[in-house]
N, C-alpha and C positions, 0 to 999 in steps of 0.2 A: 504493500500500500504506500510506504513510503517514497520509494521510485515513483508509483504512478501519480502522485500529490504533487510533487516534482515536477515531472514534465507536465501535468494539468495548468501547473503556475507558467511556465513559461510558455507553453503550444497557444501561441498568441497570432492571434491574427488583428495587425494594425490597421486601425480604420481612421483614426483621427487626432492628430494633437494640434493642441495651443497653446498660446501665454500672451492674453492678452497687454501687457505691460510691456514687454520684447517684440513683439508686434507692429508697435507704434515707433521702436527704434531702430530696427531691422526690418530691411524686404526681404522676410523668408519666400522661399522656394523649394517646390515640390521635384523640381528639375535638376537634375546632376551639373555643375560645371563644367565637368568632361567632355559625357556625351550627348547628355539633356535630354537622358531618360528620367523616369518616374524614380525618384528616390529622397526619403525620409534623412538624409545625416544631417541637414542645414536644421530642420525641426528639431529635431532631439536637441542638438549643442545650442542654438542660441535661443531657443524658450526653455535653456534650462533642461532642459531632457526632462521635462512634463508631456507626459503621452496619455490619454486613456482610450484603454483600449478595450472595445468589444470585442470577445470572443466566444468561439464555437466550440463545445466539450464533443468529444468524439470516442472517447473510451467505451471500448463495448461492455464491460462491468458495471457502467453506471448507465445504460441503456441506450448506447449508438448514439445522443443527440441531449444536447444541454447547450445553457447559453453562460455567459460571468461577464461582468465589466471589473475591469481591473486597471485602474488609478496606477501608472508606473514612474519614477524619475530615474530617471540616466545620467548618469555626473562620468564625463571622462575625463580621465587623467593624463598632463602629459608626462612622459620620460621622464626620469629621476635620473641625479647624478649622483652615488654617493661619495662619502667619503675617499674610497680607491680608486674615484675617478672612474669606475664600470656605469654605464648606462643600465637603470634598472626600470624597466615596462611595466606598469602600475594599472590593473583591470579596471573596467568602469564599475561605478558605484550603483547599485540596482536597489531600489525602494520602491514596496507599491502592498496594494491593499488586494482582496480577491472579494466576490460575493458570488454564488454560483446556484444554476440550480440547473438539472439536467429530467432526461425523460422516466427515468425511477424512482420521481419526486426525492432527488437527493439533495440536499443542501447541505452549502456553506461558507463562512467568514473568515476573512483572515487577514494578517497582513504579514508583511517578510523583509529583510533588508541582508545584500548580501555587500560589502562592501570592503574599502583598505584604510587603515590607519598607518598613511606614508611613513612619517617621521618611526614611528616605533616597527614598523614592517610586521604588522599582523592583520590577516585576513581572518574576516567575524563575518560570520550568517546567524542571522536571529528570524524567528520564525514564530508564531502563534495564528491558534484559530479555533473554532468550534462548528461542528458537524453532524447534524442530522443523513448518515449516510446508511443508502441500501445495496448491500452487495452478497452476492451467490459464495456459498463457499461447500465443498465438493469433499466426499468419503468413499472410500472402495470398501465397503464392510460386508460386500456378496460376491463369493468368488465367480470369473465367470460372465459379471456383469455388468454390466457401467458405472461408471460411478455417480452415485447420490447427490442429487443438487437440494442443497438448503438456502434458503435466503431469510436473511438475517439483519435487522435494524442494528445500526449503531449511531448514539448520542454518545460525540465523545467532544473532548478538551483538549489539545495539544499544544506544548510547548517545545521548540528544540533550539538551540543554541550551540556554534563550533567556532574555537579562536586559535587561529595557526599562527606559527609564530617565525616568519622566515629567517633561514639562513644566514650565512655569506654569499652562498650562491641560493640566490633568489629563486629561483627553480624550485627548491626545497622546501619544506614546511612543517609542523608539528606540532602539534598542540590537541588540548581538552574539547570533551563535547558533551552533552548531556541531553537526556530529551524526557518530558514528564507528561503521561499518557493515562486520562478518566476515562473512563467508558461505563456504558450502559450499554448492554445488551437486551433487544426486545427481541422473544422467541414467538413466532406465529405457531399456529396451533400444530402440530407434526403425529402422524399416526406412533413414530418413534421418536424420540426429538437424536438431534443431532451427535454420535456415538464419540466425538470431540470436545462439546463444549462442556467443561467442569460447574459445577454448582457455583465455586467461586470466580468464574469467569464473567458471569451475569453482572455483577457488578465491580471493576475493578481498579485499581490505578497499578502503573509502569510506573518506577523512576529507574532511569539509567543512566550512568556514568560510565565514561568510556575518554579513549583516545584514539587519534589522529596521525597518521604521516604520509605524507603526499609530494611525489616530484610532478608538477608541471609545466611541459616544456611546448605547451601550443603555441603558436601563433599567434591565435586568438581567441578568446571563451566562446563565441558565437556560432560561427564555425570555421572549424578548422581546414587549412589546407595543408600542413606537416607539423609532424611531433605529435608527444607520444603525453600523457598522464597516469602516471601509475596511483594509485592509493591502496593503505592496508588501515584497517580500522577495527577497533571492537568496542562493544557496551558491554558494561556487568549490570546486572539488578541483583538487589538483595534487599532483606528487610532491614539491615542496617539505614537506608536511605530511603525509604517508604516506600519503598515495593511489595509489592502484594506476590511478589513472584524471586525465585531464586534460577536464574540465568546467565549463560552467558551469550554474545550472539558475537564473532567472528567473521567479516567479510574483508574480498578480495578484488579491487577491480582494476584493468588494462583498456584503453583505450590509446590507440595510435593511429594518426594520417599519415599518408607516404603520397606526393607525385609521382602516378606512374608515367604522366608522361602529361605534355604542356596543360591541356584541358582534361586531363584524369585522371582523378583524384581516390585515390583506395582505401578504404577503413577496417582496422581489426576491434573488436570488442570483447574481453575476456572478463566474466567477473565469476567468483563464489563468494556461498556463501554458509555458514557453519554455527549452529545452533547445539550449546550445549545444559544440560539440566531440565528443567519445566518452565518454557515460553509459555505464554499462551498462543491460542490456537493463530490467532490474528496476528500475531506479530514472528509465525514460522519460516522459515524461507521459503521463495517464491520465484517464478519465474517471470519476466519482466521480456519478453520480445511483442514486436508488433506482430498483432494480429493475435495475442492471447487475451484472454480476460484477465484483468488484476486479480490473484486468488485462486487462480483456477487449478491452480498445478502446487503443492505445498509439500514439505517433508521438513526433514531436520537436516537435512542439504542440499544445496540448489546450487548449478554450474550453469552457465550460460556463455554459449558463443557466439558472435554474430559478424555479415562482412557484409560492405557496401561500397558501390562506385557511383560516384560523379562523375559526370561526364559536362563540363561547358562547353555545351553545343552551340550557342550562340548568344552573341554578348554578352547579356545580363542572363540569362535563359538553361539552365540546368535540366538535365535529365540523373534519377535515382535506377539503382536497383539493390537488391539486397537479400540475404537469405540469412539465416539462423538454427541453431541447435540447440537443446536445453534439457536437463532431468533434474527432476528432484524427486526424493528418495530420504529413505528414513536409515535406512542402515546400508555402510557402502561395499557389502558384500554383494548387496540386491541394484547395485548403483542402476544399472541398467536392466533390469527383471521387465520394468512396464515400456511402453513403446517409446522411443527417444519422441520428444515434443517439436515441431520443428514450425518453420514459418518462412515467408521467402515472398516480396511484391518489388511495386518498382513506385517510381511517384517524379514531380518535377521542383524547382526550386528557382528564385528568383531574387536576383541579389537587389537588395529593397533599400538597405543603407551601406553605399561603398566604402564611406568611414570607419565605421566600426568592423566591416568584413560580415555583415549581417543579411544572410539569407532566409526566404520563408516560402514555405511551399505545400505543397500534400504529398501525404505516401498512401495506398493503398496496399495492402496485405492479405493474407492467406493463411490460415493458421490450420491445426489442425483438423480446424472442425467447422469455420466458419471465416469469414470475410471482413474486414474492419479501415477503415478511415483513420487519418489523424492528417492534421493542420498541425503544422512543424514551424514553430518559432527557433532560430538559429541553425541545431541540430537536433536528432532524438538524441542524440548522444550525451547531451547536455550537463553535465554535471557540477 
């Protein structure tokens, strides 16, 4: 869930910014300098990078079709010099709020801020929200047969916060994170109820403490055209620090771009992920490719692979394709017992803001079992 929260916040489709105070001081223009095509960088940097943006929810978990307006500001940084005289690349500053509501009357509020504190060189994401959320979650308890679909209210409360603390070499990073998780579980009426959810699951809180370390060596956050982002991360829960749960949760993630050649552009995605003690059921690992449902695939570990190509076919004008592999699994003698999970579409992309390296577009997908949509602000990759 967390992944798919993620990319719901940024799978933005821009429709409209102003400021009107910068307005009256500047001729913006919707027009490139270069080639005076359609593009957004002049709007972002001189009203301030005030955007609000309407968008389309498309996650097949929350019912194929939802709507959010999401209030964003963009603050860009330029180039740092430090101390040793290196040139150091400073991400843009991303603030904005969310409200959402989609076709499985899901809701929700929130706001996020992912930003750098130059002078001390640490990157902070700070995140809250509350959610009224309806989502499917799946059981093999009959051999032989398909698996069980349950759908399950959730009113929950989340907080998460992560503050990395860069290197010498800025590339690097490290630091604390934490994340604090209410929930209310609503069970509809079930001839057997769900062979997953614990008594104390119905009503519960997460606190987790955890840490961080990450080399990122993109280009650009938005998306990428070479280099690579590794990260390894864990959370503990314990009743020490007001959890309801004794856990631990382990993940691994690889994501790299290579030029394979003038106009394209090749991508690898490697992430796991590793659950150890008594999570609750909603917070197991999960499989995260397009064209699955959020949920739909869970164990006590989850491996995911995935590759795509860009192709700039013309000027501004992208073509996608892309395929994927994934299992999750409880015990990993069984790693591969159930069918590998897999997915694989194509889709197009269009470079919207040339300043920031910012593309958006649609992909269409194929999953195992069904068909799905998403509206892609930057990358899915996104993280």
């Amino acid at each position: 869930m967390k992944n798919r929260k993620t990319n719901i916040l940024f799978s933005l489709l821009i429709l409209l910014a102003f400021n009107t105070l910068n307005a009256q001081k500047y001729k913006i223009s919707v027009k490139d300098s270069l080639d005076g095509a359609f593009d957004l960088s002049d709007y972002i940097i001189y009203a301030h990078g005030f955007i609000v943006v309407p968008t389309i929810i498309t996650e097949p978990a929350l019912g194929n079709i939802g709507g959010a307006l999401v209030p964003i500001f963009l603050k860009k940084h330029a180039p740092v010099v430090d101390e040793d005289g290196k040139k150091r690349i400073v991400s843009p500053d991303i603030t904005g709020g969310i409200g959402m509501y989609t076709g499985n009357k899901s809701w929700m509020v929130g706001a996020f801020r992912s930003a750098t504190l130059v002078k001390p060189r640490i990157l902070y994401r700070v995140a809250a929200g509350y959610g009224d959320v309806n989502l499917s979650f799946y059981a093999n308890n009959r051999p032989n047969l398909p698996d069980q679909e349950f759908k399950l209210n959730f009113r929950s409360t989340i907080f998460y916060t992560q503050w990395l603390k860069q290197f010498n070499n800025a590339k690097w990073s490290a630091g604390p994170q934490y994340m604090f998780l209410n929930s209310k579980i609503n069970l509809p009426d079930f001839n057997l109820p769900p062979p997953f959810v614990k008594p104390g699951d119905i009503k519960s809180t997460v606190s987790q403490l955890g840490g961080a370390i990450q080399f990122d060596g993109r280009d650009n956050i938005f998306t990428p055209d070479k280099g690579i982002r590794i990260q390894s991360d864990f959370f503990w829960s314990d009743n020490a620090i007001g959890s309801d749960y004794d856990a631990w949760r382990v993940n691994l993630s690889a994501i790299g771009y290579y030029p394979l050649a003038k106009t394209l552009i090749g991508g690898l995605r490697v992430e796991g992920e590793q659950a150890f003690g008594s999570p609750p059921f909603y917070l197991r690992p999960g499989i995260n490719l397009r064209g699955i449902p959020a949920a739909r695939y869970q164990g006590k570990t989850s491996i995911v692979t995935e590759a795509e190509l860009r192709w700039d076919v013309y000027k501004r004008w992208s073509i996608m394709g892309f395929g994927g592999l994934a299992s999750a699994f409880d015990d990993w003698d069984k790693a591969f017992a159930k069918p590998v999970v897999y997915s694989y579409g194509t889709g197009f992309r269009y470079l919207v803001a040339r300043k920031f390296k910012l593309r958006m577009g649609v992909d269409v997908a194929k999953g195992n079992e069904d068909w799905a949509y998403y509206i892609v602000f930057g990358s899915n990759w996104m993280r």
